[in-house]
C-alpha positions in Angstrom: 0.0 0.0 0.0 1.4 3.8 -0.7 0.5 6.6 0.4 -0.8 9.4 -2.0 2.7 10.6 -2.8 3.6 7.2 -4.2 6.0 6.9 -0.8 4.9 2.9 0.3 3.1 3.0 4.3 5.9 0.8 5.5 8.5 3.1 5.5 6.8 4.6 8.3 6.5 1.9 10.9 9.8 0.9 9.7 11.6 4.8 10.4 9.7 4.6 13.9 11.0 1.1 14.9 14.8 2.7 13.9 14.0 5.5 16.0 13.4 2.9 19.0 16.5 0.8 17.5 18.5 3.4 18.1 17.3 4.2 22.1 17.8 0.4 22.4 14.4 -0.8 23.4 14.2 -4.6 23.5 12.6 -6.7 20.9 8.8 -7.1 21.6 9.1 -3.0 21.8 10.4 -3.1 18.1 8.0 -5.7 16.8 5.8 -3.9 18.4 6.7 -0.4 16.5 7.3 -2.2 12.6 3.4 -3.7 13.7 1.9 -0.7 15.1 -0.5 0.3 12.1 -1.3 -3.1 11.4 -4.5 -3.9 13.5 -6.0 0.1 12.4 -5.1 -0.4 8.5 -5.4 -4.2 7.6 -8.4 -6.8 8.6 -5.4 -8.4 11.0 -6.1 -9.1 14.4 -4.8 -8.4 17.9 -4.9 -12.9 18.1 -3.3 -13.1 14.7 -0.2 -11.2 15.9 -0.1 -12.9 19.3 -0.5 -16.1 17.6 3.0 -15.4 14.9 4.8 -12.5 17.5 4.1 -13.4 21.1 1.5 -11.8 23.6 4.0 -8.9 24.9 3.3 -7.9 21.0 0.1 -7.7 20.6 -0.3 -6.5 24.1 1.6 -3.3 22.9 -0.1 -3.2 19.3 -3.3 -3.3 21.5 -2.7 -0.5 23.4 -1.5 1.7 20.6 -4.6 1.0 18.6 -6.6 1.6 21.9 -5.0 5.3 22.3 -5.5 6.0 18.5 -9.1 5.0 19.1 -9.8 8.1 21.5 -12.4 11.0 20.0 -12.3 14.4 21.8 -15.5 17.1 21.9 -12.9 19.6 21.8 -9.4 21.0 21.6 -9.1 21.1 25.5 -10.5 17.7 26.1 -8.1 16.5 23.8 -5.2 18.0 25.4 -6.7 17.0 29.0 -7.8 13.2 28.2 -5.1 12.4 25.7 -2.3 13.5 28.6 -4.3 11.4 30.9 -4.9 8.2 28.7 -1.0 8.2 28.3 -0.3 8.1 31.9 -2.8 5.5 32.4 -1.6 3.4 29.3 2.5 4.2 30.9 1.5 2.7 33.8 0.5 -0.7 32.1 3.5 -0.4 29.9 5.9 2.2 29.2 6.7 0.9 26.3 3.3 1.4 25.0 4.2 5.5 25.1 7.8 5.0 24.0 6.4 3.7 20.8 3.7 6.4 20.2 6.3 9.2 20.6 8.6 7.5 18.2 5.5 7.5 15.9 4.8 11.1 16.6 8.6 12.0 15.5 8.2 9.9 12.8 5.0 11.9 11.3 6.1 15.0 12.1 9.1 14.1 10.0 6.6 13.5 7.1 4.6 17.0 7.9 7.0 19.0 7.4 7.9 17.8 4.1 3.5 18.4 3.3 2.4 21.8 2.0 0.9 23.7 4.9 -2.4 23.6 5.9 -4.8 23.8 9.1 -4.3 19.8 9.7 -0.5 19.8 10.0 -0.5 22.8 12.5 -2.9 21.1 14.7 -0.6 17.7 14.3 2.2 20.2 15.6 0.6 22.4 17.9 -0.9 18.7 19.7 2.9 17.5 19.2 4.9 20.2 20.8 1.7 20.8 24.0 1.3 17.2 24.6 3.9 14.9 23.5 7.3 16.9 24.3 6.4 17.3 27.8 5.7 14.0 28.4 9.4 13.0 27.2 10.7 15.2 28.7 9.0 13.7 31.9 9.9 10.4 30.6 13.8 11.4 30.3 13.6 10.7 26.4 15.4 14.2 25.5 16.4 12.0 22.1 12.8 12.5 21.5 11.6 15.4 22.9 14.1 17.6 21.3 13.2 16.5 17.9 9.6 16.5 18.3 9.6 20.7 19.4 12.3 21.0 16.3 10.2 19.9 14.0 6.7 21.0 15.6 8.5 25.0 15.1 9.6 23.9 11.7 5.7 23.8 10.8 4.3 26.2 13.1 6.9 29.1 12.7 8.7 28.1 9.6 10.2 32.0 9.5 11.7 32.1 13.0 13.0 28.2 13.0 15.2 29.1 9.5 16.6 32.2 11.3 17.6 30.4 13.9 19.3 27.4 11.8 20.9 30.1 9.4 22.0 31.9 12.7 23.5 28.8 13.8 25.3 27.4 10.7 26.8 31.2 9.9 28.4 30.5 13.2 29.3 27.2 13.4 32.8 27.2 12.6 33.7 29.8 15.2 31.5 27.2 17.3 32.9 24.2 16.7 36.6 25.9 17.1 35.5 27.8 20.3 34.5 24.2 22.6 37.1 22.2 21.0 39.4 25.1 22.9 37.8 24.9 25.9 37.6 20.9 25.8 41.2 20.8 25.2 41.5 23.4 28.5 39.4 21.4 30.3 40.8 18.1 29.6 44.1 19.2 30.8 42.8 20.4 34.0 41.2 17.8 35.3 44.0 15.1 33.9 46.2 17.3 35.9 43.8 16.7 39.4 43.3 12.9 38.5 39.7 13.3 37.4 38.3 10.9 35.4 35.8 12.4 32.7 33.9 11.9 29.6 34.4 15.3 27.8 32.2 16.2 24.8 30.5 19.7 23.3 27.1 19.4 22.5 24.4 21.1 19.9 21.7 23.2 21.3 18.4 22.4 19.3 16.4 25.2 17.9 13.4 25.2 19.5 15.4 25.4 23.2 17.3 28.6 21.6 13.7 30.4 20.7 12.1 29.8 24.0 14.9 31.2 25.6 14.8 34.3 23.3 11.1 34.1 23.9 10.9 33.9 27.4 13.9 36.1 28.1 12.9 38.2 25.4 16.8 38.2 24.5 17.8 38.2 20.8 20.3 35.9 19.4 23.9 37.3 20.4 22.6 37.7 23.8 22.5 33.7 24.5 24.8 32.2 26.7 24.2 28.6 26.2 24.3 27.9 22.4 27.7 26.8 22.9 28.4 24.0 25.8 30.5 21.2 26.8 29.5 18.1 29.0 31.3 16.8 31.3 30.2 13.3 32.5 32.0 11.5 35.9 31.0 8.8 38.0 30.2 10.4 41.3 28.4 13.4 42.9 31.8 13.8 44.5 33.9 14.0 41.3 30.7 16.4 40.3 31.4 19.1 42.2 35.3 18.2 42.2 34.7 18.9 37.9 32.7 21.9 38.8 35.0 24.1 41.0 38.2 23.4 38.1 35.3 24.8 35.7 34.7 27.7 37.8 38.1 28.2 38.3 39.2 28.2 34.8 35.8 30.1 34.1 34.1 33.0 36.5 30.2 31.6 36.8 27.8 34.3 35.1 25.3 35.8 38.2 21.9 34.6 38.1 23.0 31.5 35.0 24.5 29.1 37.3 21.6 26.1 38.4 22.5 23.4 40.9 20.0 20.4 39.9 21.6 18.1 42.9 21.0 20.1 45.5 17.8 21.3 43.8 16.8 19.0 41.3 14.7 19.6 38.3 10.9 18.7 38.4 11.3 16.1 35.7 
């Protein structure tokens, strides 16, 4: 079967099962993902795929096809019954949401590429209100990350290329600015015996606009578009990592957060 654009339906289950691939959920969760349109599109049943893939397969097929079953009276309901309906499906198996955020990825992916209309905005506007909070409160930044990417991408096409041409116009100075301070940070804590997994890291686009948004900042302004991880074992080798970094670096007033000693919601 294809889709209108010629493109064949499977190369959508198979792009979300990748997705999960690449997080390195287990088996019956990719199964599960390559199958997830089957029970909606085809006249197969929930007891044909236990019967050839297993019950934790069809259990998870199930309760996809259950959530995509779910009619709303209005925009709020929708918001309101869809966020509860994925807690009460999480708590029966994660896995069952893990899937139907890869699959939101997956069709915002094929969105963006549509022309624009009042259907795709909605898929986004539901997309970046519903589904990116819960990974983030999942932990499944992979996920979340892209999701708000691509829900700006559709919703504020003008703003999200500014952004990416604002980014890639500086990218070399970037790139050459944290391999410098990797380099100065490597040697610092190799000098005080700390063992660490030093990398820079890419701030998504969607992060950098609600930040200008918010903070009502414009572009040059931002602090964080470049930044370095440091990863150690220990809370102790934490804060061991921390004062080199402030002493190579003075802390900026009111940007430094302490999520240990005052953790995060999520």
């Amino acid at each position: 079967q294809s889709r209108r654009s010629g493109e064949p339906y499977i190369v959508h289950p198979v792009a979300v099962a990748c997705t999960l691939a690449r997080l390195h959920l287990d088996a019956p969760t990719i199964l599960a993902a390559l199958l997830h349109d089957v029970v909606e599109d085809t006249t197969i049943t929930t007891k044909e795929i236990e019967k050839k893939f297993g019950k934790q397969v069809s259990v998870l097929v199930d309760g996809l096809s259950k959530l995509d079953k779910i009619e709303f009276q209005s925009a709020e309901d929708a918001q309101a019954e869809n966020f509860r309906k994925m807690l009460l499906a999480m708590a029966q198996d994660m896995r069952v949401v893990l899937i139907k955020l890869a699959d939101q990825v997956q069709g915002l992916r094929h969105a963006v590429k549509a022309e624009p209309s009042a259907q795709r905005n909605a898929v986004a506007r539901l997309a970046v209100d519903i589904y990116a909070p819960l990974a983030n409160r999942l932990g499944v930044w992979q996920l979340k990350w892209e999701i708000e990417d691509l829900s700006l991408r559709i919703l504020d096409p003008e703003i999200y290329q500014r952004i990416a041409r604002w980014l890639d116009e500086k990218r070399n100075d970037r790139e050459k600015y944290i391999a410098d301070v990797v380099l100065q940070l490597r040697a610092a804590l190799d000098e005080s015996g700390v063992a660490a997994e030093i990398s820079g890291r890419p701030k998504h686009i969607y992060s950098i606009y609600n930040k200008m948004r918010n903070k009502e900042l414009d572009f040059a302004s931002l602090y964080d578009v470049r930044a370095v991880r440091a990863i150690v074992k220990d809370i102790k080798a934490c804060y061991t990592v921390l004062g080199i970094v402030h002493n190579l670096w003075a802390p900026l007033p009111g940007e430094f957060d302490d999520y240990i000693a005052r953790p995060k919601g999520n």
